[in-house]
C-alpha positions in Angstrom: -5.6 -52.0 -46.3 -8.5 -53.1 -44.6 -7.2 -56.6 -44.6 -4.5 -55.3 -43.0 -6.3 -53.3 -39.9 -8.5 -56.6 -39.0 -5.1 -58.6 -38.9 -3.6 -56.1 -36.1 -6.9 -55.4 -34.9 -7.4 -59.4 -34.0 -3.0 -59.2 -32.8 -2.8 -55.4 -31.1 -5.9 -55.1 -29.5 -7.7 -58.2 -28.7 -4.6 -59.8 -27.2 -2.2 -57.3 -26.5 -4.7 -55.3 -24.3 -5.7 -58.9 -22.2 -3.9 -61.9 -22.7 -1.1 -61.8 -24.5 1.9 -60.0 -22.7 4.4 -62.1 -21.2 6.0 -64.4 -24.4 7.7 -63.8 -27.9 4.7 -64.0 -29.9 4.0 -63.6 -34.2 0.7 -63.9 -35.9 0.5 -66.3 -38.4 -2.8 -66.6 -41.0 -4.4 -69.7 -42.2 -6.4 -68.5 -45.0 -8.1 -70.6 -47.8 -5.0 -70.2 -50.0 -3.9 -73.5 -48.9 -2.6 -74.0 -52.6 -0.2 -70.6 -51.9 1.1 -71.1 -47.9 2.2 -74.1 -46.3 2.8 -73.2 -42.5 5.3 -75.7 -41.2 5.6 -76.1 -37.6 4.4 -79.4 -36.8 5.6 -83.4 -37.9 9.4 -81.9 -37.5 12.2 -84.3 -36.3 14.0 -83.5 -33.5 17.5 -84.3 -32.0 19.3 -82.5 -29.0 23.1 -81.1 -29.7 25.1 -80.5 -32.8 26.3 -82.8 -35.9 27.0 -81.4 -38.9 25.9 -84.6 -40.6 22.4 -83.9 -39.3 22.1 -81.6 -42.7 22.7 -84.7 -44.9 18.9 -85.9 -46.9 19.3 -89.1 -47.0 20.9 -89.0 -42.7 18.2 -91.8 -40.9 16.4 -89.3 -38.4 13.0 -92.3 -38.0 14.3 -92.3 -34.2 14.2 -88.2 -33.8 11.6 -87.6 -31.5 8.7 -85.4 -33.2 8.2 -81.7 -32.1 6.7 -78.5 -32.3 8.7 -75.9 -33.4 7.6 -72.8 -31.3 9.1 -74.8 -28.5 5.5 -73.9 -26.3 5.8 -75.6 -22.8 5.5 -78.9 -24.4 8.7 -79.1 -25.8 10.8 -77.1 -23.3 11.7 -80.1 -21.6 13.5 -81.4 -24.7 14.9 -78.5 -26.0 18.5 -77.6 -23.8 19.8 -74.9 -25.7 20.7 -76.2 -29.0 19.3 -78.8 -31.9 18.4 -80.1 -35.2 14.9 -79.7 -36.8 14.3 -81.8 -39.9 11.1 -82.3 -41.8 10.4 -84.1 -45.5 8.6 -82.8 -47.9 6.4 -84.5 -50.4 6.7 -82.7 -53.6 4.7 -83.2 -56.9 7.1 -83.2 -60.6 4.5 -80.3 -61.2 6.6 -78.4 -58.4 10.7 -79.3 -59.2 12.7 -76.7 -60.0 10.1 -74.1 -58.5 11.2 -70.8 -56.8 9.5 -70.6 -53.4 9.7 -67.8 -50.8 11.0 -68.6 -47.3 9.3 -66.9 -44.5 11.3 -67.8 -40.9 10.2 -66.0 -37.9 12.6 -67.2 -34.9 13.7 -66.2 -31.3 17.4 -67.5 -31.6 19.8 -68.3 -34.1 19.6 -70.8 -37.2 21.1 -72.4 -39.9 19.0 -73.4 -42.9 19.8 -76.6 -45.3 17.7 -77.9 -48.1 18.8 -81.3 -49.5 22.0 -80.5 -47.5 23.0 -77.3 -48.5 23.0 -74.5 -46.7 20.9 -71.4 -47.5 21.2 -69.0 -44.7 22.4 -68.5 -41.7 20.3 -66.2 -39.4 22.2 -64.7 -36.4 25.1 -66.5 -34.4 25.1 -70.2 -32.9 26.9 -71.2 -29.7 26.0 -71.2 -26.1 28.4 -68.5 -25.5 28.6 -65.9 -28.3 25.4 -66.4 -29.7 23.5 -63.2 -31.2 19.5 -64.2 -32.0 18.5 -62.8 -35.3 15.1 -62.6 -36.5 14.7 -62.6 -40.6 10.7 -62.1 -40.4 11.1 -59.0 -42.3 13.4 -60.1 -44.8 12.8 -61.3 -48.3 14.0 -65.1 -49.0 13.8 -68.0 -51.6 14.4 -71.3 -51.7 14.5 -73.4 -55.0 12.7 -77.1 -54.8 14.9 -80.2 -56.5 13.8 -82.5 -58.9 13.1 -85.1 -56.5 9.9 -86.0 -54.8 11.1 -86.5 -50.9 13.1 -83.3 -50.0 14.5 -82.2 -46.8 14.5 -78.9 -44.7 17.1 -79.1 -41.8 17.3 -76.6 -39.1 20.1 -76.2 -36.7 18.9 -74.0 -34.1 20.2 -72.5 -31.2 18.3 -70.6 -28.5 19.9 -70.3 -25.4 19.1 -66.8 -24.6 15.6 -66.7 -25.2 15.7 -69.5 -22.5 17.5 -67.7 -20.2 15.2 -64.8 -21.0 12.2 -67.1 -20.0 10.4 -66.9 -23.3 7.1 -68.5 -23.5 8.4 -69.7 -27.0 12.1 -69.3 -27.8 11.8 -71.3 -31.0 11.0 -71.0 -34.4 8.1 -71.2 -37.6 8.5 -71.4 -41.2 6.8 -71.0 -44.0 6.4 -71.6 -47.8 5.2 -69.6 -49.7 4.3 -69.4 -53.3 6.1 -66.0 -55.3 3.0 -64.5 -56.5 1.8 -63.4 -53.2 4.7 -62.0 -52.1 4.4 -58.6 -53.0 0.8 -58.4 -51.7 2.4 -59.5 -48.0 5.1 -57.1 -48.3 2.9 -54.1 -49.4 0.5 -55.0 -46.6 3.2 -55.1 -43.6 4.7 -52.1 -45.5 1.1 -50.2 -44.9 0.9 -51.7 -41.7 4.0 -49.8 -40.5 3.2 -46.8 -42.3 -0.3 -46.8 -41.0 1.2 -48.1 -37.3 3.9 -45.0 -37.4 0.9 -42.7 -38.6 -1.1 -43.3 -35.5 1.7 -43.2 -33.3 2.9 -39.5 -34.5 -1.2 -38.7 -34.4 -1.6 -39.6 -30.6 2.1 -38.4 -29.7 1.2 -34.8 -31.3 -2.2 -35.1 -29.3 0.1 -35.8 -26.0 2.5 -32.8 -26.7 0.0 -30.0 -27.3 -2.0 -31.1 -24.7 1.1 -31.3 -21.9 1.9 -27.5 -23.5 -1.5 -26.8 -22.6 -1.0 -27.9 -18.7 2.6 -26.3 -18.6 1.0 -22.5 -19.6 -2.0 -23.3 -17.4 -2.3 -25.8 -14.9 -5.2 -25.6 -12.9 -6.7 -27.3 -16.1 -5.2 -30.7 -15.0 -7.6 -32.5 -17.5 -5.2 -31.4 -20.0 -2.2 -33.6 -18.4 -3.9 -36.6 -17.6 -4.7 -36.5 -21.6 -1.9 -36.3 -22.7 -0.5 -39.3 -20.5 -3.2 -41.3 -21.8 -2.0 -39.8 -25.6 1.7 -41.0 -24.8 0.4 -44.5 -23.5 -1.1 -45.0 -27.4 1.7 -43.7 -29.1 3.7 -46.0 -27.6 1.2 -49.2 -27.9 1.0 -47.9 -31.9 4.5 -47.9 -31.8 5.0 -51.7 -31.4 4.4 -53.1 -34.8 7.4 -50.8 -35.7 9.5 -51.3 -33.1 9.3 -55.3 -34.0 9.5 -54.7 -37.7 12.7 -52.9 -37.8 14.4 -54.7 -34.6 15.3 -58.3 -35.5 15.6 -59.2 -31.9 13.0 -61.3 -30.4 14.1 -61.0 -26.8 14.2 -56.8 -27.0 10.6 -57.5 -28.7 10.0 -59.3 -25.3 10.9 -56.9 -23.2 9.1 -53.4 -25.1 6.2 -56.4 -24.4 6.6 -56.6 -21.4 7.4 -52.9 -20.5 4.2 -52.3 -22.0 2.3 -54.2 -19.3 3.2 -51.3 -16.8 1.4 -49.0 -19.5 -2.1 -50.5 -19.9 -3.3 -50.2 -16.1 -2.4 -46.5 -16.2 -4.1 -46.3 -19.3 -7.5 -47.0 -17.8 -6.7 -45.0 -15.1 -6.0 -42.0 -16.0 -9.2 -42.0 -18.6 -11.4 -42.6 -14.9 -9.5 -39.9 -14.0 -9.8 -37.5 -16.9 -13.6 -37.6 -17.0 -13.4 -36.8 -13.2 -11.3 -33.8 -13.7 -13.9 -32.4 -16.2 -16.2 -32.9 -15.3 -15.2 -31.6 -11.4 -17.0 -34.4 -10.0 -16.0 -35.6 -6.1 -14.5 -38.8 -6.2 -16.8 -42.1 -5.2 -16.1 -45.7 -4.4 -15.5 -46.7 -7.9 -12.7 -44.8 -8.3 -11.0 -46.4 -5.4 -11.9 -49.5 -6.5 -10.2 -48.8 -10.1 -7.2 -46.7 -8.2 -6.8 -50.6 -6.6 -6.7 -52.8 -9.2 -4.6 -50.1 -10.9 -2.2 -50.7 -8.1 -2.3 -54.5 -8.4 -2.2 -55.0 -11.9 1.2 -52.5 -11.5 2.8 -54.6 -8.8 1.8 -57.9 -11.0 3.3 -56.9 -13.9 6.6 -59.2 -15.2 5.8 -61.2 -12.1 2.7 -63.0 -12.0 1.2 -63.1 -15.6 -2.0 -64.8 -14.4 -2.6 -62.8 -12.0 -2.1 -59.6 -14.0 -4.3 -60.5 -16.4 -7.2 -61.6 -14.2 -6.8 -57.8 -12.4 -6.7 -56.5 -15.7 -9.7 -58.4 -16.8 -11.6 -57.0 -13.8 -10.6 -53.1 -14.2 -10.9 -53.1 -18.3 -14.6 -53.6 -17.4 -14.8 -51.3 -14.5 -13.3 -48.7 -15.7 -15.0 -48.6 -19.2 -18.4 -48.7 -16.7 -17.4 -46.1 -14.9 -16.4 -43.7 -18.0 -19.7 -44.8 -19.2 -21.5 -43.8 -16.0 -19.5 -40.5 -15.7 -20.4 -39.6 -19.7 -24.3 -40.2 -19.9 -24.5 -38.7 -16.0 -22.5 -35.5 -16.8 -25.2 -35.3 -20.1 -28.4 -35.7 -17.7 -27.0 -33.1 -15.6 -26.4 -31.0 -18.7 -22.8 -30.2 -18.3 -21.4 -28.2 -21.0 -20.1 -30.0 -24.0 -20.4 -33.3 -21.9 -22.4 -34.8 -25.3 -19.4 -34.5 -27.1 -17.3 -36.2 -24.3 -20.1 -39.2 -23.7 -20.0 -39.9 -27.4 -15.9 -40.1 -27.7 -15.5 -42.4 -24.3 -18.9 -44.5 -24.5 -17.6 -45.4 -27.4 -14.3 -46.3 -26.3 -16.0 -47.8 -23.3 -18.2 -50.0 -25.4 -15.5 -51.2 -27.9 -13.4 -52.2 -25.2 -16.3 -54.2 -23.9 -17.3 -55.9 -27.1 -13.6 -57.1 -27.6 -13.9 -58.1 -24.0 -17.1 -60.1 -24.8 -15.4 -61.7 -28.4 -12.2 -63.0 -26.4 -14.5 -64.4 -23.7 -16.3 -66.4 -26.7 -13.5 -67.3 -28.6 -12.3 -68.6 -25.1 -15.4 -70.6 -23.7 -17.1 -71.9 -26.8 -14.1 -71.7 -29.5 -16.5 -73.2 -32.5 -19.0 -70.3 -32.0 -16.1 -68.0 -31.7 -14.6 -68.8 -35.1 -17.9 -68.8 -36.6 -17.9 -65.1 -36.3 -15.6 -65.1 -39.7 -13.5 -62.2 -39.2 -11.8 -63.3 -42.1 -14.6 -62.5 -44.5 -14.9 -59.5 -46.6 -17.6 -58.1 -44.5 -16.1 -59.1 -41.1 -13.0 -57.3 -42.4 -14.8 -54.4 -43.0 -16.6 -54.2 -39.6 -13.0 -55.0 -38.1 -11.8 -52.1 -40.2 -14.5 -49.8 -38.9 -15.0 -50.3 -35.3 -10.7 -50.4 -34.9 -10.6 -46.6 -36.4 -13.5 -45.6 -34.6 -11.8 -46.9 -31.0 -8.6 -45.5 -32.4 -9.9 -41.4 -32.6 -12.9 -41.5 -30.4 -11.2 -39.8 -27.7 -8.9 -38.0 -29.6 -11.5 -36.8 -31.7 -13.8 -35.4 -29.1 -11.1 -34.2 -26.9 -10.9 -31.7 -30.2 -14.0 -30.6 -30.3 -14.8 -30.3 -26.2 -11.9 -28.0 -26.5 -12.5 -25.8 -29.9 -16.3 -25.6 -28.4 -15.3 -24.9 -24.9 -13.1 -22.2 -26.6 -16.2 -20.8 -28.8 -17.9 -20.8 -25.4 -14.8 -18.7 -23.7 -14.9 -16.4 -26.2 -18.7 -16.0 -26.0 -18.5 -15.5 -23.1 -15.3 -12.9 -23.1 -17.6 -11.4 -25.8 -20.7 -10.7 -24.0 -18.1 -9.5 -20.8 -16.6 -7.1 -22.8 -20.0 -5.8 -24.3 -20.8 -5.3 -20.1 -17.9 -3.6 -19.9 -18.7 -1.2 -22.6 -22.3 -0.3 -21.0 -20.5 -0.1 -17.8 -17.4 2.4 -19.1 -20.3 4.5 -20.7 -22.1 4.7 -17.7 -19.4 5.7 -15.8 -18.0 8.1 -18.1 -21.2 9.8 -17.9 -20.8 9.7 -13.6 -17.5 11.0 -14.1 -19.1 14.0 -16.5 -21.8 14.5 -14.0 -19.2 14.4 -11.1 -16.5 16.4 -13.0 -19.5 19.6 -13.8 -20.0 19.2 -9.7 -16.4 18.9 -8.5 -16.4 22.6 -10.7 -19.0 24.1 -9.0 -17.6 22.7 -6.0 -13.8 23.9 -7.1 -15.6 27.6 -7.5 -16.9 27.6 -4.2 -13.3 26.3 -2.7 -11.2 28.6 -4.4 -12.9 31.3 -3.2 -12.6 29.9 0.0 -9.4 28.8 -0.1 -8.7 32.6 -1.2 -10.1 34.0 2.4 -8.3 32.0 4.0 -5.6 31.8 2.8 -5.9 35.8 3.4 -6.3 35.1 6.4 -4.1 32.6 7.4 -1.5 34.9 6.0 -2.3 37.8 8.4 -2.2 35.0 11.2 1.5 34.1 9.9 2.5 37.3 9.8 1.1 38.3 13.4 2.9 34.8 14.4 5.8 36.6 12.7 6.0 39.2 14.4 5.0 37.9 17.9 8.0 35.4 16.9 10.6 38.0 16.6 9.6 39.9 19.4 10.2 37.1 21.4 13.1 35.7 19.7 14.4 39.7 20.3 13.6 39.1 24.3 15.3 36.3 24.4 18.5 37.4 22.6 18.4 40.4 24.7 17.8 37.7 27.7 20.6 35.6 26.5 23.2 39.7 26.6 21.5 39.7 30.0 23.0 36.7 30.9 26.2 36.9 29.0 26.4 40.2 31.4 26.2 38.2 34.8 29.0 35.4 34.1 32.5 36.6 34.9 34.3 38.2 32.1 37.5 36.5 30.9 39.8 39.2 31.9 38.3 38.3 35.7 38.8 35.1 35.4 42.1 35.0 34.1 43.3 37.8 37.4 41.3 35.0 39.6 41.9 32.0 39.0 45.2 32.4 36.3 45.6 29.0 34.3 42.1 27.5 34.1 39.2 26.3 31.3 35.8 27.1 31.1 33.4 25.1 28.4 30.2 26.6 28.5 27.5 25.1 25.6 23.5 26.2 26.4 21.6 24.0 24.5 19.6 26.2 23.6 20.0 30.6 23.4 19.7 31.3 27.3 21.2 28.5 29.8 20.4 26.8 33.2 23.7 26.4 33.7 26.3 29.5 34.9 29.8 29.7 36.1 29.9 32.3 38.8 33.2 33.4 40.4 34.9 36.2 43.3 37.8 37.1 44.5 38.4 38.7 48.1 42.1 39.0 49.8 43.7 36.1 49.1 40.7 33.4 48.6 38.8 33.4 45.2 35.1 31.9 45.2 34.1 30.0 42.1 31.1 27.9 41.4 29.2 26.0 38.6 25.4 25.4 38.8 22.8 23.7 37.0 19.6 25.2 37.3 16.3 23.5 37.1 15.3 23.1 33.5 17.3 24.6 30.6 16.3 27.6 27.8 14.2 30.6 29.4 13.2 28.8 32.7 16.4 27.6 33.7 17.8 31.2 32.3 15.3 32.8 35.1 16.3 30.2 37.6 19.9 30.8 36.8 19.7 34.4 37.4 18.0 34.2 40.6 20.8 32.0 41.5 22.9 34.3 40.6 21.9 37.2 42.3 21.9 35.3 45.7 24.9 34.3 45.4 26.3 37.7 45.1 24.2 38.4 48.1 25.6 35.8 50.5 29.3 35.7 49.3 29.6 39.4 48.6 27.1 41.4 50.5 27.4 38.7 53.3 31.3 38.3 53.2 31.4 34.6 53.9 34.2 32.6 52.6 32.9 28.9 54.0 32.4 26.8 51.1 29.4 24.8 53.6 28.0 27.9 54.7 27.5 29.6 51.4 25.9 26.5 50.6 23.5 26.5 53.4 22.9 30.3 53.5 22.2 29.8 49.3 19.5 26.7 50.3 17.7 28.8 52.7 17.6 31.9 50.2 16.7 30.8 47.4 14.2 28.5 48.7 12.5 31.7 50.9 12.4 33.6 47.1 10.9 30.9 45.3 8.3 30.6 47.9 7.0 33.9 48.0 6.8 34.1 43.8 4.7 31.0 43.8 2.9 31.1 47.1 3.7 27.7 48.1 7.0 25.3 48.2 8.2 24.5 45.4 10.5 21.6 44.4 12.7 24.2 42.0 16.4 24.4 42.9 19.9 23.6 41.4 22.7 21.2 41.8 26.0 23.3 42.7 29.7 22.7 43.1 31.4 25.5 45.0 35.2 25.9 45.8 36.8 28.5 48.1 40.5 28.7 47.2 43.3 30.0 49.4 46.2 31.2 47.3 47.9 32.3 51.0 48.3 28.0 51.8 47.1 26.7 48.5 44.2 25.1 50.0 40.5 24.2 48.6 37.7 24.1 50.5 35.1 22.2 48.6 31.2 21.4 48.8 29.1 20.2 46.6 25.1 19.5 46.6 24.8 16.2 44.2 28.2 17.9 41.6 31.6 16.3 42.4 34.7 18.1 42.2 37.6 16.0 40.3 41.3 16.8 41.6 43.8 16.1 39.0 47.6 15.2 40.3 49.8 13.4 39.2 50.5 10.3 41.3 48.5 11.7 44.2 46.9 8.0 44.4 50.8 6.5 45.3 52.4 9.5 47.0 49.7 11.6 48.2 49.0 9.8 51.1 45.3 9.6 50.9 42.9 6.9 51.1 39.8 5.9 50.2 36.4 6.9 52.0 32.9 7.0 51.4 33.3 10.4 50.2 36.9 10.4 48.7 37.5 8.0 45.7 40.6 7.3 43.6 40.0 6.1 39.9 43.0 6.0 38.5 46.9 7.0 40.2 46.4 10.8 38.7 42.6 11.3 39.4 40.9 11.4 43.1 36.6 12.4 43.3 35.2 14.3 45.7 32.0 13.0 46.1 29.3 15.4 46.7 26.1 15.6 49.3 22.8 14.1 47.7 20.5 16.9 48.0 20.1 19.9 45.9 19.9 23.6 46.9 16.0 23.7 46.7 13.7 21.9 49.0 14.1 18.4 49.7 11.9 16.7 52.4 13.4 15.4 55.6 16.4 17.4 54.5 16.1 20.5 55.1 18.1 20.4 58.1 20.9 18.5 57.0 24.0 20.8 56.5 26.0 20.4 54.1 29.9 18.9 54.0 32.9 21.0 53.9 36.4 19.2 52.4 39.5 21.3 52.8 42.3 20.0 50.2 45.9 20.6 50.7 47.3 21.2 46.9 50.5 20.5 45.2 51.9 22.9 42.5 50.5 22.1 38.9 47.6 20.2 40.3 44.3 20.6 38.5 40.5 21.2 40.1 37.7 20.7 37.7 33.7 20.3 38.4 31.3 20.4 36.4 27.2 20.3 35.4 25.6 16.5 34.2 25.4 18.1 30.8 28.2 16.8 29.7 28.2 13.3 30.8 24.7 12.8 30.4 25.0 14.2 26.4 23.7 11.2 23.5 25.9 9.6 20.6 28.6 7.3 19.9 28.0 4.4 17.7 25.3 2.9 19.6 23.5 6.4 21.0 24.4 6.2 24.5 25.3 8.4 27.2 28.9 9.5 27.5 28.8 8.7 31.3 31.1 9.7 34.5 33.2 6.6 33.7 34.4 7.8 29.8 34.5 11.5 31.4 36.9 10.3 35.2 39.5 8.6 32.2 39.6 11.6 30.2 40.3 13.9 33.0 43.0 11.6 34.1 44.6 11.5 30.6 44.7 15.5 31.5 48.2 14.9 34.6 50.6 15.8 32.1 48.8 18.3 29.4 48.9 21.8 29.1 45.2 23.6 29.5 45.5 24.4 25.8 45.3 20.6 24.9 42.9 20.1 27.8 40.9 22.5 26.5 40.6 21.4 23.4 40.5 17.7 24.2 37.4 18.5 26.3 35.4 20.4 23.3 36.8 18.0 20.3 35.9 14.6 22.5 31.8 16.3 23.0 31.3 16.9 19.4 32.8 13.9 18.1 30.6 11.7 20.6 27.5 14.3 19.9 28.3 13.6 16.0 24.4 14.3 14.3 23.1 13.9 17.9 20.9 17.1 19.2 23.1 18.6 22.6 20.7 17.0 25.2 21.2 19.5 28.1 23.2 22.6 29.0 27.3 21.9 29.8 29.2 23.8 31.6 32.6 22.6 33.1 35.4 24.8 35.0 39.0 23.6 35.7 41.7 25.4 37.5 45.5 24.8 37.7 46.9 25.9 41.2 
């Protein structure tokens, strides 16, 4: 076994890590059983092409050219594709008749004769169908004649390994006695075993640690392991993949895929320790990320110059994990011994196989005078391979179980705080809760006077409440007193609708109305404010009114106005002591049932005549006071000033408009309550526009349907909405 591990030792590491990357390659021992081997590679004749008659013993081949049968870059030239190999053998009696084993390593396809017969045929000939076989694996004999000049010939064909570029696209053979067969199979059976063993190690090390990322990755450490873990379980890998794949040129290319593999190897251990260790990156990193970089972009392109870049950052990087290690020990980092010990000695391994290849290189003779083949060199091969193998491995395992016997320490301790902490708080909370009960005494008893006497507040609020809610009831009979009653109204005015809504339980708006011979008076006003003062305001309103229509006997619709200004302004300034800006906006009409006539004025309320057609056959056009919205419906348009005190026009009289009616025509005017009410789907006004079309919808409808046209089309704007002001309209048919 430990024959075994110096053999791939000397083939795996030492060359596969420098030199060795870019050709078809197989180790062959010379050993001192000279007696049981005989390597035959050299003295072979040679002839380009393909004759049958080539196989023949006793064929003349003194004028085949002699060549090597690896086909190395000195015999390239000669080699086109396809040719014979034949070599003599010089063989003792004590030898005829002797079973031999037949070990053939090749990168193409071959045919095998002895004394002219063939043996075996490995793989497929022919330029254009051929399929490369290699039988290194395989288990084959050859039996020696009874003569003492015998011949091996070899046709041989390797046009795809040329094609392929192989550094060596031919063949070796060897001879081998039978006893030490089994002994070479067992060992490249333990090789694979032991190869495939390693590989499943490092590839179960790369998994758990990539788990380990994925559930928490702020520990990145973790995932550039387990790409390093991956990179060795593939490079452990190898000796199985060529040991059960009999193709050289695949062999060639896992090779040379594995170039891409080694740079990021060394990087990622740079980077490992710098991710442990939390360090902040310096100039040698850069330096390796570079060569990292180069030796990437070399690799399957320039050989040469690959392996000079990686023969600068193998050495620079195991420097730098070995300057990382020992400094993150002086500093005393935790579990940073156990770190130092697994890279240094990576680190240092990779150097001393660094230093032997230089040797063997520069001074051969001293270099095989290290006698690796010994018993003793075997062992030390043995030793130092497994410990380079499962240094990291190894204390990657126990930086983590201590680092987790450190977590849990500390968890420990944490949770002993906590205890102390919880104890000392439960006795806060004890000392709080005994306070918060003397405290909770004190309160309740508190809480039990006042509550006491917040009671006898609410109930004094109570009854202060009803009494006032009582006054204002009785206010709002008052005021329900005042308006004309509907059997007056209907004597008055006959056909006609009133919609009267307060917003709230007394109005600011009214409806007044009074007959006389044959003119009737009617009026709507919106007082000042709304609720009790615009209730006060309206009654005042009221009362003069009755004073200078009634009392007075005037029947002008401007005078009334005028005579109404100059009252109610005089009363207001004698409750307050001093002008006040309080009023109301009034539309007053004075209707003569002798010549169905209207006389009309208004201060800042319109009055809306409803006829139909009266834009196209009554005759009428439009002025700055007189507009027509629609062919049924003509405005009025009031004066801008209210009755209440206006400065600068106080002397300004208001405008009388005397209106000649047809039969069925319809007068309406109205407060701003309703066009000024909230809703609709995006909580607007109503507006004068939405009410003008209504009223002209009204030429041809009875007052029942205008009626209740005018109170469905309010609510279903108002919908949830609050009524934002008092409404009040009035229309008449005449």
């Amino acid at each position: 076994m430990k024959r075994v591990y110096r053999k791939i030792t000397l083939v795996l590491v030492f060359t596969a890590l420098i030199f060795s990357y870019n050709s078809y390659a197989r180790a062959f021992i010379h050993t001192n059983e000279s007696e049981s081997k005989l390597l035959l590679h050299d003295k072979w004749k040679f002839h380009a092409g393909d004759d049958a008659g080539w196989a023949a013993p006793l064929f003349d081949d003194s004028k085949w050219s002699e060549l090597s049968t690896n086909l190395a870059d000195s015999g390239k030239g000669e080699f086109k594709g396809v040719g014979w190999f034949r070599i003599h053998l010089s063989v003792s009696s004590a030898m005829f008749h002797k079973t031999l084993a037949l070990k053939i390593s090749q990168a193409g396809a071959s045919e095998i004769y002895f004394n002219g017969k063939l043996l075996y045929r490995f793989g497929i000939l022919y330029s254009n169908d051929e399929s490369p076989y290699d039988p290194a694996h395989g288990q084959y004999f050859i039996e020696l004649g009874n003569d003492t000049s015998q011949v091996i010939a070899v046709r041989y064909s390797a046009y795809k390994a040329i094609a392929h570029g192989l550094s060596s696209p031919g063949f070796t053979l060897t001879l081998q006695d039978l006893s030490t067969v089994n002994e070479d199979i067992t060992a490249s059976e333990k090789t694979l075993a032991a190869s495939a063993f390693i590989s499943s190690i490092f590839f179960a090390f790369a998994l758990f640690h990539l788990v380990l990322f994925l559930f928490y990755r702020k520990v990145r450490s973790n995932l550039y392991y387990s790409i390093m873990a991956i990179i060795l379980s593939i490079f452990w890998l190898y000796p199985c993949i060529t040991g059960f794949t009999p193709n050289a040129i695949f062999h060639d290319i896992f090779n040379s895929a594995l170039l891409f593999t080694y740079p990021v190897f060394f990087f990622f251990m740079v980077m490992l320790l710098y991710s442990i260790f939390k360090l902040r990156l310096t100039v040698m990193f850069w330096i390796v990320l570079g060569l990292t970089a180069i030796d990437f972009a070399l690799a399957g392109i320039n050989i040469a110059g690959y392996g000079i870049a990686m023969a600068l950052l193998v050495p620079v990087s195991s420097i730098e994990s070995l300057r990382i290690a020992i400094g993150a020990v002086k500093r005393k980092k935790p579990g940073a011994w156990i770190i130092a010990i697994g890279f240094s000695l990576f680190s240092l391994v990779i150097l001393l196989v660094l230093v032997a290849v230089l040797i063997f290189i520069l001074f051969p003779k001293h270099g095989h005078s290290l006698n690796l083949d010994s018993s003793n060199g075997g062992n030390y091969v043995f030793y130092v391979f497994f410990a380079w193998a499962f240094s990291i491995p190894t204390s990657m395992s126990i930086y983590l179980a201590s680092d987790f016997a450190r977590t849990n320490k500390t968890l420990a301790l944490q949770l002993v705080h906590v205890k102390q902490l919880a104890e000392q708080n439960i006795q806060k909370e004890k000392e709080k809760q005994q306070i918060i009960e003397g405290q909770k005494e004190m309160l309740e008893k508190q809480v039990k006077e006042k509550t006491a006497e917040i009671q006898e507040q609410k109930d004094e609020l109570e009854e202060k409440n009803k009494e006032i809610t009582d006054s204002i009831t009785y206010a709002r009979r008052i005021q329900q007193a005042i308006l004309p009653p509907p059997e007056m109204l209907n004597e008055a005015l006959g056909e006609h609708v009133v919609v009267y809504k307060p917003k709230d339980v007394v109005s600011g708006d009214f409806y007044w109305c009074h007959a006389t011979g044959d003119k009737v008076i009617f009026a709507v006003a919106d007082c000042t404010g709304h609720g009790v003062p615009g209730a006060f305001m309206s009654m005042i309103g009221n009362s003069i009114l009755n004073e200078v229509v009634i009392d007075k006997k005037n029947t002008e619709a401007d005078v009334i106005l005028n005579e109404l200004r100059t009252a109610l302004i005089s009363t207001l300034q004698k409750g307050a002591g001093h002008i006040t800006r309080d009023g109301m906006d009034i539309a007053l009409c004075v209707w003569n049932k002798k010549d169905n006539t209207i006389q009309y004025a208004g201060a800042n309320n319109s009055l809306y005549w409803v006829s139909k057609g009266i834009a196209s056959e009554g005759g009428l056009e439009e002025t700055e006071k007189i507009r027509l919205y629609s062919n049924h419906l003509l405005e009025i348009v009031a004066d801008k000033q209210p009755i209440g005190y206006q400065e600068g026009k106080m002397d300004v009289p208001f405008t009388k408009h005397i209106i000649q009616l047809r039969k069925g025509d319809m007068i309406y005017i109205t407060s701003d309550g309703y066009t000024d009410q909230f809703g609709g789907d995006k909580n607007k006004k109503f507006t004068s526009k939405r009410f003008r079309e209504m009223l002209a919808s009204f030429a041809d409808k009875s007052i029942t349907e205008q009626k209740q046209m005018l109170e469905d089309t309010i609510e279903q704007w108002k919908k949830y909405e609050t009524q934002t002001d008092d409404i009040c309209v009035i229309g008449v048919r005449l």
